[in-house]
gemmi code that builds the backbone of each chain (N, CA, C; Angstrom):
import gemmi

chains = {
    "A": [
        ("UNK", (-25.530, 2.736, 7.197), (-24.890, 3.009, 8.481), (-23.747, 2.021, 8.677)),
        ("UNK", (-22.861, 2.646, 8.927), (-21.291, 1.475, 9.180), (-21.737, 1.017, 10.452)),
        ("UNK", (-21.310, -0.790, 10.037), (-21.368, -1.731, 11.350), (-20.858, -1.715, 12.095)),
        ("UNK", (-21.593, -1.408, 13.506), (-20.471, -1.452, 14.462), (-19.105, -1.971, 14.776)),
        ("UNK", (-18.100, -1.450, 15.178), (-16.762, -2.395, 15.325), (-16.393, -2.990, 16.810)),
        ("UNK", (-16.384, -4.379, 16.369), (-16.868, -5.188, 17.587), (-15.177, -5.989, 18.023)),
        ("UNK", (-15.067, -7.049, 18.721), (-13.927, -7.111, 19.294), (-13.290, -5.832, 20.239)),
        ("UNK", (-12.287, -6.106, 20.501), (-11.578, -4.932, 22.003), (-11.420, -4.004, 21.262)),
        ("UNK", (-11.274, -3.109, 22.116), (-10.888, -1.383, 21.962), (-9.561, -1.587, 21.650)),
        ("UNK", (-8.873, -0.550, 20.973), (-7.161, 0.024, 20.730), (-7.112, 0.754, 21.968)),
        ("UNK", (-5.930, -0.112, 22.705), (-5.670, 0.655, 23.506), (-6.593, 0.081, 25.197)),
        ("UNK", (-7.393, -0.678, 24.750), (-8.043, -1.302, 25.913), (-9.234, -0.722, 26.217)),
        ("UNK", (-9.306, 0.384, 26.522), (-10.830, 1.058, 26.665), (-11.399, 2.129, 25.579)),
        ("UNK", (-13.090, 2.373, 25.620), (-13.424, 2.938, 24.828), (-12.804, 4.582, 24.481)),
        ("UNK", (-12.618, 4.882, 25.554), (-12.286, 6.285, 25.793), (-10.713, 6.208, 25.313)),
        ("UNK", (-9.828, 5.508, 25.268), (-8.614, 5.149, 24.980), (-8.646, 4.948, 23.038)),
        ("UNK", (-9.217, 4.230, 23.014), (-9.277, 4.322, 21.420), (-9.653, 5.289, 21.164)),
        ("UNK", (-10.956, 6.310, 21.333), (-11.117, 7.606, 20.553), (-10.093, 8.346, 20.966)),
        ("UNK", (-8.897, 8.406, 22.033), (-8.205, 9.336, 22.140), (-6.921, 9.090, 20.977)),
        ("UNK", (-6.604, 7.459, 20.787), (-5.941, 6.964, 20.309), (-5.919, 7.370, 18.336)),
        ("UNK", (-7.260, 6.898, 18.135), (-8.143, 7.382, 16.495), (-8.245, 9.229, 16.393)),
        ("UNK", (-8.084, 9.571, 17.424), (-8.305, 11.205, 17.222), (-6.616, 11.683, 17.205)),
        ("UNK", (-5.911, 10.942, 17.590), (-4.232, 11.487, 17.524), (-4.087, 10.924, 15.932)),
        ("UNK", (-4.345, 10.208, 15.907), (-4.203, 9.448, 14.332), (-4.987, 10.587, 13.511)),
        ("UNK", (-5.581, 10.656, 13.659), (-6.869, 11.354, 12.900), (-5.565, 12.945, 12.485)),
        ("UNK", (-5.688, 13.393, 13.450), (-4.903, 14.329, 13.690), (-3.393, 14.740, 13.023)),
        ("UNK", (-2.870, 13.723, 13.667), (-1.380, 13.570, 12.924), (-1.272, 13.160, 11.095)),
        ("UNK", (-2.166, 12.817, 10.665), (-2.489, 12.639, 9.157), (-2.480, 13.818, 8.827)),
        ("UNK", (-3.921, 14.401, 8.969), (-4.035, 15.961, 8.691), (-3.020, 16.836, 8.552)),
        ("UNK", (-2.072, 16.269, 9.876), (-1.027, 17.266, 9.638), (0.079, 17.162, 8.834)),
        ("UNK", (0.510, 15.620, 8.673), (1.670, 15.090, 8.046), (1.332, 14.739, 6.433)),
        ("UNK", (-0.261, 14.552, 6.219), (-0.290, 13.809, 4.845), (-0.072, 12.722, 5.085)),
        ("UNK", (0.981, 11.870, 5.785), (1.028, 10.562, 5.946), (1.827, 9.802, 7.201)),
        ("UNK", (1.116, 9.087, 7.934), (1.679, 8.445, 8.610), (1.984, 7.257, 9.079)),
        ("UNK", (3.311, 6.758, 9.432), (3.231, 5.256, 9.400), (2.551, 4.361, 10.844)),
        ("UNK", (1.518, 3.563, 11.015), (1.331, 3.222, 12.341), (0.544, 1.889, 11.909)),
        ("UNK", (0.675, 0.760, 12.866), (0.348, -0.288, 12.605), (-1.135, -0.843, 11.711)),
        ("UNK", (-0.908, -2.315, 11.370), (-2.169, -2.203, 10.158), (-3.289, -1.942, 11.145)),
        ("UNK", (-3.871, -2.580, 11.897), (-4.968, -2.789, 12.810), (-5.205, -0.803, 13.016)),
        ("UNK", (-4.840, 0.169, 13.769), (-4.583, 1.290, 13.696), (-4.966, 1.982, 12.338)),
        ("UNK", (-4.282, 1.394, 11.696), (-4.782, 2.327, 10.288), (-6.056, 1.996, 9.692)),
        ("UNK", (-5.952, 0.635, 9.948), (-7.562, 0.162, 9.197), (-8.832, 0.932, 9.892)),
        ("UNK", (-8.502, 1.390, 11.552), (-9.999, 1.623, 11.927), (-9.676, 3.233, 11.872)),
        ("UNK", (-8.728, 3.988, 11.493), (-8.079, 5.169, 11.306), (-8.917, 5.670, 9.968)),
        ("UNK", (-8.937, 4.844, 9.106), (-9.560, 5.263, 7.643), (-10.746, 5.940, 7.624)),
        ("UNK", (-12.258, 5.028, 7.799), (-13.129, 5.557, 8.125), (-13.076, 6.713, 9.125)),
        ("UNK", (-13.022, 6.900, 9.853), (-12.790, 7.851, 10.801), (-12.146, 9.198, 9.840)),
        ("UNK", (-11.031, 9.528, 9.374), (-10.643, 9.747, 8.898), (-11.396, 10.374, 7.290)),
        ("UNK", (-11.970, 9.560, 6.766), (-12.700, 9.852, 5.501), (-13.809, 10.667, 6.344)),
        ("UNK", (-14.903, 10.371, 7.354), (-15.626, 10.753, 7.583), (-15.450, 12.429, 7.789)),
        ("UNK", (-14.646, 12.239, 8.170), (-13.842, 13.860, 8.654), (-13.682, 14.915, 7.407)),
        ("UNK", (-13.037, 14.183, 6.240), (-12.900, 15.003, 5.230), (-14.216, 15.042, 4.335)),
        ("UNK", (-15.145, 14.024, 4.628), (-16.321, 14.492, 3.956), (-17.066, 15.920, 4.681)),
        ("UNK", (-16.865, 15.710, 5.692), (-17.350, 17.221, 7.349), (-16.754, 18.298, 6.424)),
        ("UNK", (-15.079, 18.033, 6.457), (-14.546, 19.244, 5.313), (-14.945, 19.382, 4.616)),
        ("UNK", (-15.691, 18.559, 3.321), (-15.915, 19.142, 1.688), (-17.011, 20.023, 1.850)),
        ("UNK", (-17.798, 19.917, 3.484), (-19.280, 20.461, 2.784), (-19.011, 22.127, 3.786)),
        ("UNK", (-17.804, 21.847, 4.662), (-17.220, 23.114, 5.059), (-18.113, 24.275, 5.736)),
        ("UNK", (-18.954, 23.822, 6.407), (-20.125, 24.773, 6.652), (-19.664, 25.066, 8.436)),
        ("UNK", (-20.471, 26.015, 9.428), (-19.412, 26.210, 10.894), (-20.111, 25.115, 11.645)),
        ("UNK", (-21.140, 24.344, 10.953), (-21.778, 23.251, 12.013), (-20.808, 21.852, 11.743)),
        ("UNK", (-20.210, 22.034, 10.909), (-19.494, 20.621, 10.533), (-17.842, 21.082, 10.816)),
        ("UNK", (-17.567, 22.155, 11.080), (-16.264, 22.194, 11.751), (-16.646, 21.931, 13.176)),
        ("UNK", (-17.521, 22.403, 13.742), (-17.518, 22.551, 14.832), (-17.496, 20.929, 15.429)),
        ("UNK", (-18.802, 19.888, 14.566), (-18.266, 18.544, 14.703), (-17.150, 17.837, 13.996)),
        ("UNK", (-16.220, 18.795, 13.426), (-14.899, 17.959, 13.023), (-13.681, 18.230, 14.317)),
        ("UNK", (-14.107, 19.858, 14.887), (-13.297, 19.686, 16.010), (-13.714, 19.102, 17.096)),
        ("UNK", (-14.564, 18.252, 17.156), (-14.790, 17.573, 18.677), (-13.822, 16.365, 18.393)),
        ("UNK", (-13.560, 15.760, 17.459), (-12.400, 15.137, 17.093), (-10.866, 15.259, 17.566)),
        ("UNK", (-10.832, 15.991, 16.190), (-9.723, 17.033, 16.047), (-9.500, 18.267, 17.063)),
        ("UNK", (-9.054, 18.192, 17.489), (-8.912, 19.242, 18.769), (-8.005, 20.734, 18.389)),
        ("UNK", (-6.647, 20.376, 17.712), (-5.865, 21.245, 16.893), (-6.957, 22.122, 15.944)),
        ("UNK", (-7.149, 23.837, 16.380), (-7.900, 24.273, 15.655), (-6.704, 24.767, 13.925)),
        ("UNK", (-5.551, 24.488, 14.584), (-4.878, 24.939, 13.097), (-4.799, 23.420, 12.261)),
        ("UNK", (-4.727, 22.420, 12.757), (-5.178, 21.549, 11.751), (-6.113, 21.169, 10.938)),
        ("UNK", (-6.980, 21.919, 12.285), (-8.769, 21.859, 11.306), (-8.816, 23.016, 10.179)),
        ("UNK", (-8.218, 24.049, 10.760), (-8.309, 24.500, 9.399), (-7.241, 24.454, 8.317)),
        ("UNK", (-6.430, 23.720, 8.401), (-5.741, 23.404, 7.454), (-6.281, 22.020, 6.505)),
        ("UNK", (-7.248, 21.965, 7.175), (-8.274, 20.607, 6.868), (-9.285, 21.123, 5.979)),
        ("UNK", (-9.723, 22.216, 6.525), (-10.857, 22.850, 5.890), (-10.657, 23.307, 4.384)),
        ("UNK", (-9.466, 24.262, 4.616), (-9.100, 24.998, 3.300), (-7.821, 24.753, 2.525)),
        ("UNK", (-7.187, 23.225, 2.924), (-6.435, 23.479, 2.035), (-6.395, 21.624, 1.403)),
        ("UNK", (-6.815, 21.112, 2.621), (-6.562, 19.510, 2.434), (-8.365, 19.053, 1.384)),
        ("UNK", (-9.300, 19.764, 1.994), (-11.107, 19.079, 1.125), (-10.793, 19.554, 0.322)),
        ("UNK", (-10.329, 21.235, -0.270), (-10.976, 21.591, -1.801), (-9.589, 20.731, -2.939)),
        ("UNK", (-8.696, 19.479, -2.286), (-7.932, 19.044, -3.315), (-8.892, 17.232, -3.721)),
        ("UNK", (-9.883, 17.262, -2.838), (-10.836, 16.479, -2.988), (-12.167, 16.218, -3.384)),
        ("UNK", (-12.016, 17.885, -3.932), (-13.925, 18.237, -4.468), (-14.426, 17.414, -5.030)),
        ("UNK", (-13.574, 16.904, -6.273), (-14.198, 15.914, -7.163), (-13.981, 14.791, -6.772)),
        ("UNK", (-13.124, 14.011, -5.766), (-13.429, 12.661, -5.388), (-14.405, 12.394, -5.025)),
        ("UNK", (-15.023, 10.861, -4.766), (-16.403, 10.578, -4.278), (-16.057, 9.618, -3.353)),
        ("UNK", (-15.422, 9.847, -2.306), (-14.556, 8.895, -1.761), (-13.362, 8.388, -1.580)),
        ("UNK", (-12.732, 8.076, -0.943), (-11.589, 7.054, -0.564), (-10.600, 8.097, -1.062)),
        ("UNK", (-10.156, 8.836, 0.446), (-10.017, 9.779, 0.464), (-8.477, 9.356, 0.549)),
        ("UNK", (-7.882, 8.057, 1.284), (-7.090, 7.970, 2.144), (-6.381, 6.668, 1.244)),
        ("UNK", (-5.480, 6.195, 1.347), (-4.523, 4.791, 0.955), (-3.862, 4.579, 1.808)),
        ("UNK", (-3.885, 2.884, 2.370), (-3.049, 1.720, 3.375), (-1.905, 0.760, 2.694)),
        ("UNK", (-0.621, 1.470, 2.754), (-0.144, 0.861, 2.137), (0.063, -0.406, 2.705)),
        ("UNK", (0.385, -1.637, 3.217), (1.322, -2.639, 4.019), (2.672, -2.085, 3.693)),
        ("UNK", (3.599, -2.194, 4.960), (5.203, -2.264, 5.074), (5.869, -3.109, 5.581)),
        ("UNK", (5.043, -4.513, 6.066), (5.498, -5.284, 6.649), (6.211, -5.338, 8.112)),
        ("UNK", (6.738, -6.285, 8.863), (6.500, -6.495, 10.329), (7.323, -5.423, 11.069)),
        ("UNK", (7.448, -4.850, 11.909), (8.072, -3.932, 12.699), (9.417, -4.769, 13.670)),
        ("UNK", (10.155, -3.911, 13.590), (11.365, -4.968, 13.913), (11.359, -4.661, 16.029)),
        ("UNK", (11.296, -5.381, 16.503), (10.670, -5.281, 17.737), (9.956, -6.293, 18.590)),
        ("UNK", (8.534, -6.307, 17.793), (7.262, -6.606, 18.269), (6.574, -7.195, 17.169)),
        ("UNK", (7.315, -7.449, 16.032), (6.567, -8.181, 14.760), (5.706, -7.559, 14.466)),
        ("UNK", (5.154, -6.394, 14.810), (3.783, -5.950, 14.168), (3.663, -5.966, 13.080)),
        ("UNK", (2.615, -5.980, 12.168), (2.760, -5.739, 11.230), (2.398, -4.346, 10.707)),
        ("UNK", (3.123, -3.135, 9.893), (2.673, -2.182, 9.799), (2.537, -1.274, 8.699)),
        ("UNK", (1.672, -0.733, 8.703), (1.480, 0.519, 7.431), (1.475, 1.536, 7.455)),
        ("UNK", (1.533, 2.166, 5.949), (1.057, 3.499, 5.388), (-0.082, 4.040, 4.919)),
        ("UNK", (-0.464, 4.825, 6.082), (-1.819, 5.929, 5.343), (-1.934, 6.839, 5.090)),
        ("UNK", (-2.071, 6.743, 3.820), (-1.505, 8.991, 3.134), (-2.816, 9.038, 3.037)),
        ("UNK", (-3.291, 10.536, 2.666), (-4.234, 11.004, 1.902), (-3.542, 10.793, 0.462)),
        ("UNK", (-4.912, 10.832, -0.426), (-4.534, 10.328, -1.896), (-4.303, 11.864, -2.076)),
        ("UNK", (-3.185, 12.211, -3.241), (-2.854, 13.368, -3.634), (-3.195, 13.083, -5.297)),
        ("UNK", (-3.144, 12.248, -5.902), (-3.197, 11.871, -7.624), (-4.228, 12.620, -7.762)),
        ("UNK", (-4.073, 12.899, -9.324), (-5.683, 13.221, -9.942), (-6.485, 11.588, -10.264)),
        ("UNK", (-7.804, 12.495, -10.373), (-8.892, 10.975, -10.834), (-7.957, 10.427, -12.286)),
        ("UNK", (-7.861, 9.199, -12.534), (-7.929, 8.332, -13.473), (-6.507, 8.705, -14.364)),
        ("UNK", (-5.746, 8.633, -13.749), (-4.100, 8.914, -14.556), (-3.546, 7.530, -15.064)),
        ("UNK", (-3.885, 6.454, -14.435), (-3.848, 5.080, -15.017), (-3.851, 4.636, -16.741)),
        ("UNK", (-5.371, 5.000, -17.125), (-5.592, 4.768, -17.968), (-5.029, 5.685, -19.416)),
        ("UNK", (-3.953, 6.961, -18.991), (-3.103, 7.441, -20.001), (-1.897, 6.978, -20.227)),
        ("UNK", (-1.601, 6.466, -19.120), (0.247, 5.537, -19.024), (-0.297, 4.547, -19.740)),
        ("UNK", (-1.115, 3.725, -19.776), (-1.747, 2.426, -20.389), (-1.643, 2.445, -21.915)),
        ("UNK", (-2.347, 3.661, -22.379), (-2.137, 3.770, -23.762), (-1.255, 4.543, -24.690)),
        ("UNK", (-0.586, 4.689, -23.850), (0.570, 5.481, -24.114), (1.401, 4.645, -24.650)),
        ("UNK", (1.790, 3.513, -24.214), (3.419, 3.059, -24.492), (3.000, 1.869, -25.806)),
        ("UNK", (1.597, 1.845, -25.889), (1.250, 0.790, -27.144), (1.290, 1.915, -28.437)),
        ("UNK", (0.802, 3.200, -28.362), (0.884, 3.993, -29.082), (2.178, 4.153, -29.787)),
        ("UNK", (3.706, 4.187, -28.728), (4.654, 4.786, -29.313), (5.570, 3.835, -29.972)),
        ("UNK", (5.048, 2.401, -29.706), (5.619, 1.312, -29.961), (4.849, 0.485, -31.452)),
        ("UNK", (3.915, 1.379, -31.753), (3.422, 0.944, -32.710), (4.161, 1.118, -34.069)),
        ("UNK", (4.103, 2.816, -34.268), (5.212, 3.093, -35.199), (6.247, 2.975, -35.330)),
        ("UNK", (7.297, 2.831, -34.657), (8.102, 2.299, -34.297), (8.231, 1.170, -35.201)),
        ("UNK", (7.429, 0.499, -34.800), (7.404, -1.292, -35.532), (7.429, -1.105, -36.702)),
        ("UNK", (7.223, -0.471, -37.354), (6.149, -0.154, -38.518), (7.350, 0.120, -39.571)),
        ("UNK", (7.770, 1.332, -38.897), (9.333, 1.917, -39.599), (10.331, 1.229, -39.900)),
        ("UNK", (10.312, 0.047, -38.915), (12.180, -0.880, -38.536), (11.340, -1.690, -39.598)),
        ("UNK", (12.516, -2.254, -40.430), (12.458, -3.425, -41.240), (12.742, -4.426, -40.373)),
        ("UNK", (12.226, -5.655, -40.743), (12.350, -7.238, -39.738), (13.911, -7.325, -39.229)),
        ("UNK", (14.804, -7.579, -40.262), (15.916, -7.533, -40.531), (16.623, -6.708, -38.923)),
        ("UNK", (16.081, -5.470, -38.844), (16.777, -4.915, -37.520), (16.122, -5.031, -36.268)),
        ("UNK", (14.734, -5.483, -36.575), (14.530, -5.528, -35.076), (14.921, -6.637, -34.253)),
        ("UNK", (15.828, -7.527, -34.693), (15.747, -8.742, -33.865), (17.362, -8.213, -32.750)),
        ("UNK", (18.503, -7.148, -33.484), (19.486, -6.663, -32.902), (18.760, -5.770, -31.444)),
        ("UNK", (17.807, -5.108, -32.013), (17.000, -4.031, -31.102), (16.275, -4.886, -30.163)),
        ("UNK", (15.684, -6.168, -29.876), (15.182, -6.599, -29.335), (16.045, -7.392, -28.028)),
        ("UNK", (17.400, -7.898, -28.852), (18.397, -8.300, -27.865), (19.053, -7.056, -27.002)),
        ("UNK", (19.058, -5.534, -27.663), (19.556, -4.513, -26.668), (18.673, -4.622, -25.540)),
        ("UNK", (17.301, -4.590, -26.126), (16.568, -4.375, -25.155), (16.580, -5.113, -23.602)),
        ("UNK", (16.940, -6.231, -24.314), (16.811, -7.363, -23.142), (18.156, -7.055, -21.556)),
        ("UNK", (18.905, -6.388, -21.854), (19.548, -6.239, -20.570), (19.315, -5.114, -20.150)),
        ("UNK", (18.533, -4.141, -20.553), (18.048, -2.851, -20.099), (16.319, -3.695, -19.153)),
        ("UNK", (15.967, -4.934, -19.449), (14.685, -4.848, -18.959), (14.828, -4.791, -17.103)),
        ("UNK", (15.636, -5.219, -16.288), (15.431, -4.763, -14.740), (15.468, -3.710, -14.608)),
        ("UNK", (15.761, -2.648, -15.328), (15.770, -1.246, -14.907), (14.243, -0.590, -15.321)),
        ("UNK", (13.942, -1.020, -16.688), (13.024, -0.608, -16.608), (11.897, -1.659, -17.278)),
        ("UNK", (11.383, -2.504, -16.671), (10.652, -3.739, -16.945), (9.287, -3.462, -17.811)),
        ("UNK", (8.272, -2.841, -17.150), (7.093, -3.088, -18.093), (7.272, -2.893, -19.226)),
        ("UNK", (7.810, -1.420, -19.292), (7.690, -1.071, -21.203), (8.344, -2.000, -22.134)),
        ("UNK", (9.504, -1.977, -21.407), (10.389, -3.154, -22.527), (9.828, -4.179, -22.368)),
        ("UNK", (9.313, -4.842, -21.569), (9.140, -6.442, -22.020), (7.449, -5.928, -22.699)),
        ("UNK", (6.976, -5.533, -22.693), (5.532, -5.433, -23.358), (6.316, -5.140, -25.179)),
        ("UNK", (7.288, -4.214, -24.794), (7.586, -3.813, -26.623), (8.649, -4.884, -27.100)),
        ("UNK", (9.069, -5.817, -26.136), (9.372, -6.768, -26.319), (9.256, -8.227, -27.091)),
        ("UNK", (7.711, -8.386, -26.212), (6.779, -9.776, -26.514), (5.998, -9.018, -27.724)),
        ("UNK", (5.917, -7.444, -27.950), (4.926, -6.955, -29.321), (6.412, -7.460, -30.803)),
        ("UNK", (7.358, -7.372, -30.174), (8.227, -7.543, -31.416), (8.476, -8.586, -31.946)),
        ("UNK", (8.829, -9.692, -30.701), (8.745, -10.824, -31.095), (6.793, -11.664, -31.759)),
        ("UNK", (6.232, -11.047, -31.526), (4.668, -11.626, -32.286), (5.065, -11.256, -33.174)),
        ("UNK", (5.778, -9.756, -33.762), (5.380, -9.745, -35.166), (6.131, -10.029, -36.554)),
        ("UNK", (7.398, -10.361, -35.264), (8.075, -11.584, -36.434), (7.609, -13.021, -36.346)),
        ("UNK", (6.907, -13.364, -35.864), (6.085, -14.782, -36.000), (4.909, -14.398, -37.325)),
        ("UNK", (4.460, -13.184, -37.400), (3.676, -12.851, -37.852), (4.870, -13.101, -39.547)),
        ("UNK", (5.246, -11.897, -39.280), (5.953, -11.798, -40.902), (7.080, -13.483, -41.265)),
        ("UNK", (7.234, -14.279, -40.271), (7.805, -15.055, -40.613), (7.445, -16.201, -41.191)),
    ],
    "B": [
        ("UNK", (-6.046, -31.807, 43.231), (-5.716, -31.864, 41.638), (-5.401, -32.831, 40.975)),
        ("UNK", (-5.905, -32.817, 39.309), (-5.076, -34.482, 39.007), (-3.410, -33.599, 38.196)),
        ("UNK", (-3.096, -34.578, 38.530), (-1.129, -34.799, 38.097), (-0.813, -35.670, 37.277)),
        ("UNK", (0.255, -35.691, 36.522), (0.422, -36.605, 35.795), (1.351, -37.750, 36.796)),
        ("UNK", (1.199, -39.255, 36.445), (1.261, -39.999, 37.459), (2.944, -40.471, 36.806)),
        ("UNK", (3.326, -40.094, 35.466), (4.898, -40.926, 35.406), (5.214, -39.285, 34.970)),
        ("UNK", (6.425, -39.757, 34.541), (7.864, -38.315, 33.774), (7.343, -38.973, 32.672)),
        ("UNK", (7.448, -37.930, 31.587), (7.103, -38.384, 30.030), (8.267, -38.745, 30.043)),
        ("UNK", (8.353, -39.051, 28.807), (9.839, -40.259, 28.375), (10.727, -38.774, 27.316)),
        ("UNK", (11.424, -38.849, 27.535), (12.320, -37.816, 26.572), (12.138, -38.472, 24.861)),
        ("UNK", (11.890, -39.271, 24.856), (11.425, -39.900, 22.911), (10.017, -39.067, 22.902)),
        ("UNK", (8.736, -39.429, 23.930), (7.854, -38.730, 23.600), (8.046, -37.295, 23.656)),
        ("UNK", (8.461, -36.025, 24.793), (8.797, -34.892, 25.130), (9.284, -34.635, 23.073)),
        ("UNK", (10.409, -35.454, 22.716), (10.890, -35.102, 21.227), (9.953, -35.090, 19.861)),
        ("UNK", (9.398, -36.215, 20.144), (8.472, -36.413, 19.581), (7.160, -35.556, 19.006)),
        ("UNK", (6.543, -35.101, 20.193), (5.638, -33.856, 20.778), (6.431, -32.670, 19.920)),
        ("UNK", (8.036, -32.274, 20.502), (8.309, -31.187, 20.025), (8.650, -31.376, 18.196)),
        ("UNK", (9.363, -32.504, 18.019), (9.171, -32.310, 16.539), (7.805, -31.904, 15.744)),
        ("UNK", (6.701, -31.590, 15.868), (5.822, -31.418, 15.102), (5.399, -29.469, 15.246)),
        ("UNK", (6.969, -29.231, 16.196), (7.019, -27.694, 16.457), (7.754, -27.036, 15.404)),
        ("UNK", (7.215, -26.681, 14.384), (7.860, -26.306, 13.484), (7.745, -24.796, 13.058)),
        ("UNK", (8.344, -23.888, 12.152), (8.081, -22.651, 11.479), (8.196, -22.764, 9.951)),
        ("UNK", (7.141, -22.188, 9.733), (6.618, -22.229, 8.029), (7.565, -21.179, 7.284)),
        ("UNK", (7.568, -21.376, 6.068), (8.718, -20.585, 5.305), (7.734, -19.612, 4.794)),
        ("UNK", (8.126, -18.185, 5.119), (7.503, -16.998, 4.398), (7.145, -17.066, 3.396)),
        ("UNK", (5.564, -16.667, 2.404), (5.521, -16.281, 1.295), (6.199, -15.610, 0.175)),
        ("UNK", (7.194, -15.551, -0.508), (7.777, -14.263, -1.155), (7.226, -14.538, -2.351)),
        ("UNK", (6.886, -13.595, -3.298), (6.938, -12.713, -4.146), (8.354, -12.139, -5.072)),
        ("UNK", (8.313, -11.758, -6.686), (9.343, -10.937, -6.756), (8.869, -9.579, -6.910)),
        ("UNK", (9.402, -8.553, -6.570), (9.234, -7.412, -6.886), (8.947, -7.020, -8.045)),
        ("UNK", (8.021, -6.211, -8.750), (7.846, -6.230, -10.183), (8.958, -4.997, -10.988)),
        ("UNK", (9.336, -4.039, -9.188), (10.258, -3.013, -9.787), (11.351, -3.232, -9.768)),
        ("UNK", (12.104, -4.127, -8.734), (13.864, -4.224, -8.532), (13.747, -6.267, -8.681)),
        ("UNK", (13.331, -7.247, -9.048), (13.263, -8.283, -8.809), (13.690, -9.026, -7.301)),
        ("UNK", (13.858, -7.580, -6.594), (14.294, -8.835, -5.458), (13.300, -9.388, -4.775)),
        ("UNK", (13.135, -10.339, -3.855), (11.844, -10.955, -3.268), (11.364, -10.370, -2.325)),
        ("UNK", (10.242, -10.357, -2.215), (9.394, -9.389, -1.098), (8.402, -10.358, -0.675)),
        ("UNK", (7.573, -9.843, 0.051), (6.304, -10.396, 0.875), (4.824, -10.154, 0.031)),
        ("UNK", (3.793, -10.854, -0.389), (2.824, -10.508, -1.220), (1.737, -9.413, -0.663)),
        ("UNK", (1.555, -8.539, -1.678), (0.484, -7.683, -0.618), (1.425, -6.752, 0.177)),
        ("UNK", (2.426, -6.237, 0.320), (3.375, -5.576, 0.746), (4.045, -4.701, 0.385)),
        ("UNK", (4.560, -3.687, 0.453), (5.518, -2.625, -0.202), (6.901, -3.120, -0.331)),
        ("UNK", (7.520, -3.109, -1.180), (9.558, -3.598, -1.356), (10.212, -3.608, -0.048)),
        ("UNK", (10.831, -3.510, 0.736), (11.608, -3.495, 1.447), (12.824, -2.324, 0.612)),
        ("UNK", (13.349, -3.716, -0.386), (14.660, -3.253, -1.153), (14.337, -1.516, -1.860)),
        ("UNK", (13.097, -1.988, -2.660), (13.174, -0.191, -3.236), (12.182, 0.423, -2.917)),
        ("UNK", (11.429, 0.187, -2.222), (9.940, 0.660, -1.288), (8.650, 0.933, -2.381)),
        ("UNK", (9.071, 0.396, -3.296), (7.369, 0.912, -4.024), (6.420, -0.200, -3.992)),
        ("UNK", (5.638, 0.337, -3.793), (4.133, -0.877, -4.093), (3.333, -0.365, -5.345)),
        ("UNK", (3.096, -1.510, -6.132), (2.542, -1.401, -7.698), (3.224, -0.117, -8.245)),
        ("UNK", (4.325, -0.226, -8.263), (5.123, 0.997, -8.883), (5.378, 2.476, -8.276)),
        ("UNK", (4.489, 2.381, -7.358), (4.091, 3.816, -6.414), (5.475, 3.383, -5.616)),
        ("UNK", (6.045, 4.959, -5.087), (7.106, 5.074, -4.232), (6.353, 5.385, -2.873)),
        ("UNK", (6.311, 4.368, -1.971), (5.487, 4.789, -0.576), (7.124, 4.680, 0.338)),
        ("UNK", (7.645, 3.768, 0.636), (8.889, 4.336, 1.365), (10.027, 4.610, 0.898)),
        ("UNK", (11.378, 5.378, 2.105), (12.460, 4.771, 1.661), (12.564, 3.857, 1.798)),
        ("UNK", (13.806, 3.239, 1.107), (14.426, 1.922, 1.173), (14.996, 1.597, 2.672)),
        ("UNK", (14.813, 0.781, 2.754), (15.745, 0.549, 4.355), (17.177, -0.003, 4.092)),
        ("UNK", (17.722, -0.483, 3.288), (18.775, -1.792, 3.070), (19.543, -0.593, 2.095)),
    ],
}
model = gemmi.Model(1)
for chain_id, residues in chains.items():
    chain = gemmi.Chain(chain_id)
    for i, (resn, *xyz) in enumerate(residues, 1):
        res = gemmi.Residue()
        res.name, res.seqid = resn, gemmi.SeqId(i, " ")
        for name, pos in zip(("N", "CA", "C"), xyz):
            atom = gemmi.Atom()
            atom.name, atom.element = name, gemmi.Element(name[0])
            atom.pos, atom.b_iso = gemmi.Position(*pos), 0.0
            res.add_atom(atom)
        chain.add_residue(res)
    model.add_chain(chain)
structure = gemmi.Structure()
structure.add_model(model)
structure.setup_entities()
């Protein structure tokens, strides 16, 4: 059971924050993402996840408690059928906070909360990808040329940093190696 | 009520306020455009966080 959330209400009273967390709630659904302060988004999340779990299991007793929330019946069902079944297979963490830093104004500090749109686990193919193509590569160039190829590389790296400096520091090891 | 019984001295009043200071922001460099950012934060300059594009740019 989530611990109660203690300290003041958003917004000052109780009834003020759920009206406050249910516009939030709301305006996500509809936008995919919206920007509103960190404090706001942080207690926005849960709330929020809870809702789209109501969606995955999509039944009329769990709309019916997703619209006591959600009040917009076209958001709810745009909740229902188009926003849960892109989440079947998640098991959670439905939502991402980005930080954007202070609000020019009032210093707030503030963020971004999308719903996650990625597929599960796309990380771990960019990862092995660029050791793969950099392998042969190596393999082919005689010593002799890679040290010209290694200096091109070097003013191309702010544009595009990881790959090059990873096939970078792999080129320079392996002339330590052959040297 | 109690009051204070003299005028502080303008050395102490300075004194007092010299220890009023503002701390210099954390920065960070950006891992996508090198310019400096805030840690834990999205770019300012090119808006991505860990490579992800979450805003526009403002600048």
């Amino acid at each position: 059971m989530p611990k109660p959330t203690k300290g003041a209400r958003l917004g000052g009273s109780p009834a003020h924050e759920r009206l406050i967390l249910a516009n939030l709630a709301t305006q996500l659904f509809q936008h995919g993402r919206i920007r509103t302060t960190e404090a706001k988004a942080k207690r926005l999340r849960p709330l929020a996840e809870r809702l789209i779990t109501k969606a995955k299991r999509g039944d009329i007793h769990n709309r019916r408690q997703v619209l006591t929330v959600v009040r917009d019946k076209g958001v709810v069902h745009h909740l229902f059928t188009e926003i849960a079944p892109t989440f079947a297979e998640r098991p959670g963490g439905y939502t991402r906070i980005t930080k954007v830093g202070p609000r020019k104004g009032d210093n707030a500090p503030m963020a971004v909360i999308e719903l996650v749109t990625e597929q599960l686990n796309p990380v771990r193919v960019s990862r092995t990808a660029p050791a793969a193509q950099t392998a042969p590569a190596a393999e082919t160039a005689p010593a002799v040329e890679e040290t010209p190829a290694a200096e091109a590389e070097a003013p191309e790296a702010p544009e595009a940093p990881a790959t090059t400096e990873a096939e970078a520091s792999e080129s320079t090891d392996e002339k330590k190696d052959e040297a | 009520m109690a009051v204070p019984k003299r005028k502080m001295s303008r050395s102490n009043t300075r004194a007092r306020r010299s220890q009023w200071k503002a701390a210099a922001v954390a920065l960070v460099s950006c891992p996508q455009c090198r310019s400096p950012k805030r840690p834990h934060v999205a770019c300012p300059t090119c808006g991505t966080y860990n490579r992800r594009q979450v805003i526009e740019p403002s600048a």
